[in-house]
PAVEX-420156 format. One line per 3 residues: number of its first residue (from 1); for each residue z, y, x of N, C-alpha, C. Coordinates in steps of 0.1 Angstrom, whole numbers, always signed. Last residue first. Layout:
NUM) Z,Y,X,Z,Y,X,Z,Y,X | ...
END
This chain:
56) -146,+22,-555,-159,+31,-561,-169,+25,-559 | -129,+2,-546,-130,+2,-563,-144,+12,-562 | -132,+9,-514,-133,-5,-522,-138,-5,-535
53) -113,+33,-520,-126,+29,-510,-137,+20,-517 | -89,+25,-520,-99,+32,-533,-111,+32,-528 | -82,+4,-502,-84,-1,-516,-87,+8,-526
50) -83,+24,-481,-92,+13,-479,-96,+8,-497 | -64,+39,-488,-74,+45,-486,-83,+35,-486 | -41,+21,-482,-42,+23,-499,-57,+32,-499
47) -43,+17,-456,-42,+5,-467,-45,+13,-478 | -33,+42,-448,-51,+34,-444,-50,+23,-454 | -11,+44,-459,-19,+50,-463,-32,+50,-462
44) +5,+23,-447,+6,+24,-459,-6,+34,-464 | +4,+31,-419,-1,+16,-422,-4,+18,-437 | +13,+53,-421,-3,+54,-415,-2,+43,-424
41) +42,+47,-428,+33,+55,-439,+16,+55,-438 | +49,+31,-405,+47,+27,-416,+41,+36,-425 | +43,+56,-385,+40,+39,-382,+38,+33,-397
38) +67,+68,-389,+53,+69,-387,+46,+62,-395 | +88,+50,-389,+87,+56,-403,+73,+60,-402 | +90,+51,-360,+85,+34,-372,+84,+37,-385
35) +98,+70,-351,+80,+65,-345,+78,+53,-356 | +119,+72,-360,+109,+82,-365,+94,+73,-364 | +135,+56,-346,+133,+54,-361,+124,+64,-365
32) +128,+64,-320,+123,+56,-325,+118,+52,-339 | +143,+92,-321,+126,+88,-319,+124,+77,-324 | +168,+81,-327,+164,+86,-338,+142,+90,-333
29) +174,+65,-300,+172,+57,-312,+168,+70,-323 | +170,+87,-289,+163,+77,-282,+162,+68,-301 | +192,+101,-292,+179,+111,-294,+170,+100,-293
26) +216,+88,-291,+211,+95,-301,+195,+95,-304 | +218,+86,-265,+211,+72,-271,+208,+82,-283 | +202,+114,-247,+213,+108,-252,+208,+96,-261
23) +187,+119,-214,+186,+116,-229,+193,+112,-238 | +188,+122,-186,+195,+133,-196,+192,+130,-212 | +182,+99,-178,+195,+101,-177,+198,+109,-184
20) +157,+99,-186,+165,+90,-188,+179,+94,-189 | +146,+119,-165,+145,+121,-171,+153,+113,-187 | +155,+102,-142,+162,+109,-139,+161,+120,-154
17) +136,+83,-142,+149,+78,-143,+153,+92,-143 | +113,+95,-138,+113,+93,-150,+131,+82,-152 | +119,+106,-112,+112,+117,-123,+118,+110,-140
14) +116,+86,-102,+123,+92,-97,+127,+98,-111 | +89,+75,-101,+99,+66,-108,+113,+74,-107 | +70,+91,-95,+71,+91,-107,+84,+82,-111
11) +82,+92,-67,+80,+105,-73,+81,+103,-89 | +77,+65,-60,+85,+67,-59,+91,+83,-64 | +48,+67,-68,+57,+57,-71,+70,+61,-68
8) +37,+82,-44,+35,+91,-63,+46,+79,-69 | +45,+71,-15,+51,+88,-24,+48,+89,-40 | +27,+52,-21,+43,+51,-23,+51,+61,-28
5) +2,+65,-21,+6,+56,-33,+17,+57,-34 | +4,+74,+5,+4,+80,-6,+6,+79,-19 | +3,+50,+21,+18,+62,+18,+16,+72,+11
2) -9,+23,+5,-10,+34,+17,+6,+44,+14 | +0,-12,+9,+0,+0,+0,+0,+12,+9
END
């Protein structure tokens, strides 16, 4: 692996533990529950757009 590689690896891994650290579980699990509330309305809404789609 060259040494430039190592430096962005070790820069991004740095970066993103350190970004971790300041995240409270709070904020982590209420993204989540968000990202799955998402997640379910698209699912719910491409589905029901498909089946008026369909009847015309």
């Amino acid at each position: 692996m060259k040494s430039n590689q190592q430096l962005g690896i070790g820069t991004t891994g740095g970066t993103l533990l350190s970004v971790i650290g300041q995240l409270g579980v709070h904020n982590v699990l209420r993204t989540a529950l968000l990202a799955a509330i998402g997640a379910v309305v698209s699912f719910a809404v491409s589905w029901a757009l498909q089946r008026w789609c369909r009847r015309r």
